[in-house]
N, C-alpha and C positions, 0 to 999 in steps of 0.2 A: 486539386490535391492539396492536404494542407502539410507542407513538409517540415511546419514545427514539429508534427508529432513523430515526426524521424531523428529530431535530433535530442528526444530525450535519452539521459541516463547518462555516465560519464564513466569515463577510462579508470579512474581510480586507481586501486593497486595493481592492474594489469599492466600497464606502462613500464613498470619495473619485472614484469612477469619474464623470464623468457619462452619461447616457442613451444617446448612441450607442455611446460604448465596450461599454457593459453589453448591448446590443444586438447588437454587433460579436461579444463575448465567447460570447454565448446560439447565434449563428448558428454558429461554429465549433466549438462542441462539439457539438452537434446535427447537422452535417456530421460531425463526426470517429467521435463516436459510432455513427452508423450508416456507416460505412466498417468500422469496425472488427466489426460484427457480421454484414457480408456472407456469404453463404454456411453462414451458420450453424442450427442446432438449440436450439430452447431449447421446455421443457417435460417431460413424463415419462410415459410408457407404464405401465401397470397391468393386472396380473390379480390377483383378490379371488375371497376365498370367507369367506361368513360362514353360521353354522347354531348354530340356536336349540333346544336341546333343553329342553322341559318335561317334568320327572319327576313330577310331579303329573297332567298331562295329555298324551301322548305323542303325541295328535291332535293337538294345536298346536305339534308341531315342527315346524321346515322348514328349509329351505338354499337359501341363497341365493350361486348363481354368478355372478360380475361380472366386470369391468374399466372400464379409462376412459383415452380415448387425449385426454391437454391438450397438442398440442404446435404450435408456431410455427416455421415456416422463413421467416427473415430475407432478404431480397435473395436471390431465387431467381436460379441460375445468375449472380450480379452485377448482375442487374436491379435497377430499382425494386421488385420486387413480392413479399407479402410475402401468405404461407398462416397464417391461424389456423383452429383443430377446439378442441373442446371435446365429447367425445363418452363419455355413460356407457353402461355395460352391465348389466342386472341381472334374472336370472330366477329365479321362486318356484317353490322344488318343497315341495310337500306332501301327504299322506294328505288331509288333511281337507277335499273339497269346500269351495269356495267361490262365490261370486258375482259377485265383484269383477274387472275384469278385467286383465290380466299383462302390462302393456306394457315389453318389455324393453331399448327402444332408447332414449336418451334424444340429442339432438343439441344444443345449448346453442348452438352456433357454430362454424359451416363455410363462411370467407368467404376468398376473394383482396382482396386490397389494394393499389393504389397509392400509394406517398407518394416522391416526391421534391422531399426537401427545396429544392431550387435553384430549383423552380416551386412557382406559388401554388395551383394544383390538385390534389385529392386524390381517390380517389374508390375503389369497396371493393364487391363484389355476392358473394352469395349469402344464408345465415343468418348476420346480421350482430349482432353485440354492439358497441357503438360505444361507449369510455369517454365521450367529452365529453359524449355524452346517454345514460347509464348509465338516468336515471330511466326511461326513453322501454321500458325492454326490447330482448328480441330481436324480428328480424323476416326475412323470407323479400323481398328486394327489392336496391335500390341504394343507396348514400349517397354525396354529394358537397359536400366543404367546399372552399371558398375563401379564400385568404389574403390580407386587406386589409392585413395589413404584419405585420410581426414580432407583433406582440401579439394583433390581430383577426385573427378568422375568423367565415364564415360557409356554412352550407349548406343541406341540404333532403335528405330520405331517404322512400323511400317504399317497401311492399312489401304483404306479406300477413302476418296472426298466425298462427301455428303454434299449432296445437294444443297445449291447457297439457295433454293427460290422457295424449295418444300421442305428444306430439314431432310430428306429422305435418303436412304443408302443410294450409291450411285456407283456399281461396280464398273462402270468403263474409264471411270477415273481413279487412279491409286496415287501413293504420295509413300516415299520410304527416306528416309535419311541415318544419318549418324551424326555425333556428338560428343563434345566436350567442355566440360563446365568444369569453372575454378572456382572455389567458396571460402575467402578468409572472412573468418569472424574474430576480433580482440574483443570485445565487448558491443553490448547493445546498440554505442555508438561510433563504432570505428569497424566495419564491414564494406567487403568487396567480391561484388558476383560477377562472373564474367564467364561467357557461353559461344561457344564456335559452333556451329552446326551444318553439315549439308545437305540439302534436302531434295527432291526429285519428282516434280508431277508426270504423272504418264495416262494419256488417253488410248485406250485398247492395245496398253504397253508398248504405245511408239512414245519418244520424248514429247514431254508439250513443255516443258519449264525444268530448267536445273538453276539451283543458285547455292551462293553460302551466306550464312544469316551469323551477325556478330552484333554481342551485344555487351551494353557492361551497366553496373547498378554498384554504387558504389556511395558511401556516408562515411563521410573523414572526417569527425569530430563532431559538435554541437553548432558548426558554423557552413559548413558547404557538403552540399550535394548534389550529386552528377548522375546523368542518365545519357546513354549512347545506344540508336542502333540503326545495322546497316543491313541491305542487301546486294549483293553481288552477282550477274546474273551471266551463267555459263553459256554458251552457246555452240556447241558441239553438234548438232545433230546436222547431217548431209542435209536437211529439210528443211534451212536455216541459211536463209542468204544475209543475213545480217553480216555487215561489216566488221564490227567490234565481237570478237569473241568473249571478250569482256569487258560489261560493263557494271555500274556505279545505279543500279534501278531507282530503289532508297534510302535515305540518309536521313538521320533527324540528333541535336543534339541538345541537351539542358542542362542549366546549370544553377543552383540557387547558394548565394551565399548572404549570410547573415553576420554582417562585422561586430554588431551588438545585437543584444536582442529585439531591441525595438524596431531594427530594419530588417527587411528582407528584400535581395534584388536575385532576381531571375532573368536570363539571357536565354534566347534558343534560337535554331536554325534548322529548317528542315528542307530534304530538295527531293521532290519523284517526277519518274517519269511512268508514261504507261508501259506495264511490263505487256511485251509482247509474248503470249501463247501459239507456239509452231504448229499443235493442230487442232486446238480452240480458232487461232485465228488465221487460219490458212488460207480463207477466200480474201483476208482484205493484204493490201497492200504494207508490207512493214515500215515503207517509208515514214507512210503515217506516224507512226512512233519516234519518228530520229527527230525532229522538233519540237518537244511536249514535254521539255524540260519545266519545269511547277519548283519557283526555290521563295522561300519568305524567312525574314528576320523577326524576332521580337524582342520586347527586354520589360521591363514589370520591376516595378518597387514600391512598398509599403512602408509603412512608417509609424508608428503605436506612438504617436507623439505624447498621450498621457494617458491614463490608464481606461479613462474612456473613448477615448477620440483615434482612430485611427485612418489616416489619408491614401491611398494608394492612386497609382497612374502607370499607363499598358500605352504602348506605341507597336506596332507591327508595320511591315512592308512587303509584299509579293509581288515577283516579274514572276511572265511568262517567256520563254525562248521564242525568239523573232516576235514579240508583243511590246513595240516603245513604251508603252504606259502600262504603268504601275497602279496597282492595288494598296490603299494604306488604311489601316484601321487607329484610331486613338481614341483612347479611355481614360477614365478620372472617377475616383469614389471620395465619398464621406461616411465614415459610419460613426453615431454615437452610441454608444452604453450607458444601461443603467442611468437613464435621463434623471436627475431631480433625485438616486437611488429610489425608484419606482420600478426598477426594472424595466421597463420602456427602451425601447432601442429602435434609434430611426437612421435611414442610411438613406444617401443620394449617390446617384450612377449616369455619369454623361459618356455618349458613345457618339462619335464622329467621324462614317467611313469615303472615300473617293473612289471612285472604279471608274476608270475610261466611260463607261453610259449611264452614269449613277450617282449621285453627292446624296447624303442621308445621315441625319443626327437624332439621337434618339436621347430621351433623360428618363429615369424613372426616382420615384420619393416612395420609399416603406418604412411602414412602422412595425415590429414585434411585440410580444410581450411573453413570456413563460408566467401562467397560472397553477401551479403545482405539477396537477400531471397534463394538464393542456397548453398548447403552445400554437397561439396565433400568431400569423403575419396576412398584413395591407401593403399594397402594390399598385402605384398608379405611374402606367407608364403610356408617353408619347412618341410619337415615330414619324419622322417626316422625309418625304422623299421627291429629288431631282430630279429626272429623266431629260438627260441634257439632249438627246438626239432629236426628242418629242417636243421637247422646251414646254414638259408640264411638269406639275405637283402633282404628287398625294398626300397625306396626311392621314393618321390614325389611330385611336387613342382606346388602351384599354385599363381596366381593375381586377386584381386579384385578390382574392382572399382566399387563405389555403392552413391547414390549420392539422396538429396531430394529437390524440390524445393516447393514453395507456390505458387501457381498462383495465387491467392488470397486469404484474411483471412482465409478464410473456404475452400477449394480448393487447395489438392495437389496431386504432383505427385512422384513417387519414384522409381529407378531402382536401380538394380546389378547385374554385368556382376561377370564371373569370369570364367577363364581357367588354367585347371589343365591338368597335364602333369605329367608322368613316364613310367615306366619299363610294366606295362600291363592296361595304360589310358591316353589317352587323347581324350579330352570333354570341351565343350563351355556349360553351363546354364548362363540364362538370365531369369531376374523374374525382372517386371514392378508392379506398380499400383496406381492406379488414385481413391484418395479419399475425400469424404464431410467429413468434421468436422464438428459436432454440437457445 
């Protein structure tokens, strides 16, 4: 995520604004804003072809055809009502028998929506992805918020889980909760979102999963931004011999602040465990899950030390609960700009991870370039790996070249090749595709 581009625009006269002005101000650009997007398209249609040749093993090539329609029409015909799709395509051809099976449609989200800003009702059916409760997933049903004033809202959404393996409607599972989100806006860049929700999986309407989902998304000025979210996991049902009625399932938090602008440091923390399902998981033992505690550290800092030159370095750490040893990842970049003002941009990237059965450092060197409306990049990267149990090596080296052009404003195309090569691989993939911009 590049969270400079969260911290443009600045407080200005609003700082001296008081609350209804600021209020005033939130509700007219919000109005004006969707006026101005009436009638409109926004997203981008796709077709893809990706194929995987193994020259060592010719049985394990394959080709895979795709595409993916992500597109949104704003205020249909000048109405309130507003279309989102999020829909991939992707089928496997191969020689080599398999078992597994080839589901080629995927639907992420395919819902109509009302929102008219000037009323406090909102409300949205089909396969619905709903940002304010992002945690919650998609679902096959209805959603309806409520606007208690500028700032609150409240609702309640209810449907069926779709099948995670086919995309497919899946009525023996439903999912219903309610809601409440808090939204201060001062300006573009002094905003804070925050969202409570509880929500409720049910298989043939006996409990399988209750929790509450809390979240916050918030940017205090040009210098720091913070992201939080939790889940909370209810346990109520007679069906449920879990000890803890409550618990702490997931957790994760981030922080980025920028004291100037030429640094940026990022901290985060996340910890899960596996959520146990009462009658998803009723044949195995819940125990299983009381020790599968998953918690890791990070922190991240950049540095634009001049206008071409900018250095970064990434440290991370992961325990497992009753696992003595630790997981560590560490990272280091170089990137330069605009070499010799040619436009040329070369970057280096060192990675070096430890895992209780694994030591493995990796580097890679690319070069860029933007030719008007074409823009190449070269990638050569190396991978070498421990296996301390085995006390062997591997080693494996591959190149990239991957490249996008416009063929016109709305009209592109993109390709990447890349061949990799070692000790038990080498393999050509090639993945193309030709897409509308709205």
């Amino acid at each position: 995520m590049d969270f400079r581009s969260l911290w443009t625009g600045t407080l200005g006269k609003a700082e001296n604004e008081n609350d209804s002005l600021r209020q005033s101000y939130s509700q007219q650009t919000s109005v004006r804003s969707v006026a101005q997007r009436a009638n409109q398209l926004s997203g981008r249609i796709a077709m893809q072809g990706y194929v995987s040749h193994d020259r060592l093993n010719p049985d394990y090539s394959y080709q895979q055809p795709g595409g993916l329609i992500n597109l949104d029409v704003n205020r249909i015909q000048g109405s309130y009502y507003n279309f989102s799709s999020n829909i991939r395509f992707r089928k496997t051809y191969s020689t080599r028998p398999t078992r597994a099976n080839n589901y080629p449609v995927r639907v992420y989200e395919l819902a109509v929506e009302y929102n008219n800003p000037s009323h406090p009702f909102r409300y949205s059916a089909g396969r619905i992805f709903a940002p304010v409760i992002n945690g919650v997933g998609n679902f096959d049903g209805v959603f309806l918020g409520y606007k208690l004033s500028n700032q609150w809202e409240v609702g309640t959404f209810g449907g069926t889980q779709p099948n995670n393996l086919n995309s497919k409607p899946d009525l023996t599972n439903s999912k219903i909760g309610i809601y409440a989100n808090y939204k201060k806006i001062l300006s573009p860049a002094w905003r804070w979102n925050t969202t409570l929700a509880f929500s409720g999986q049910y298989y043939n309407n006996k409990i399988d999963r209750e929790y509450f989902y809390f979240q916050n998304d918030a940017t205090l000025g040009q210098k720091i931004y913070f992201y939080q979210n939790s889940e909370i996991g209810i346990n109520r049902s007679r069906l449920s011999n879990r000890k803890r009625k409550i618990e702490l399932s997931n957790f994760y938090i981030m922080g980025h602040y920028a004291p100037v602008p030429s640094v940026g440091l990022s901290a985060s923390y996340d910890s899960r465990v596996n959520v146990f399902m009462i009658q998803t998981y009723r044949a195995i033992p819940d125990s299983l899950f009381d020790d599968a505690l998953l918690q890791g550290f990070r922190g991240d800092i950049s540095w634009r030390a001049t206008r071409q030159i900018t250095l970064s370095a990434g440290s991370s750490i992961r325990t497992r609960a009753g696992d003595p040893h630790k997981t560590y990842l560490n990272s280091a970049g170089l990137y330069y700009y605009n070499l010799l003002k040619s436009q040329l941009n070369l970057n280096y990237r060192f990675f070096y991870t430890s895992t209780p059965t694994t030591k493995a450092y990796s580097s890679s060197y690319g070069i860029s370039r933007q030719f008007s409306n074409l823009y190449l990049t070269t990638t050569y990267r190396t991978y070498h790996y421990r296996y301390i149990f085995q006390n062997s090596q591997y080693s494996r080296s591959s190149i990239t070249m991957d490249g996008s052009y416009a063929l016109t404003r709305k009209l592109f195309t993109s390709f990447e090749y890349e061949y990799s090569t070692g000790q038990y691989e080498k393999a050509d993939r090639f993945f193309a595709e030709l897409s509308y911009r709205f």
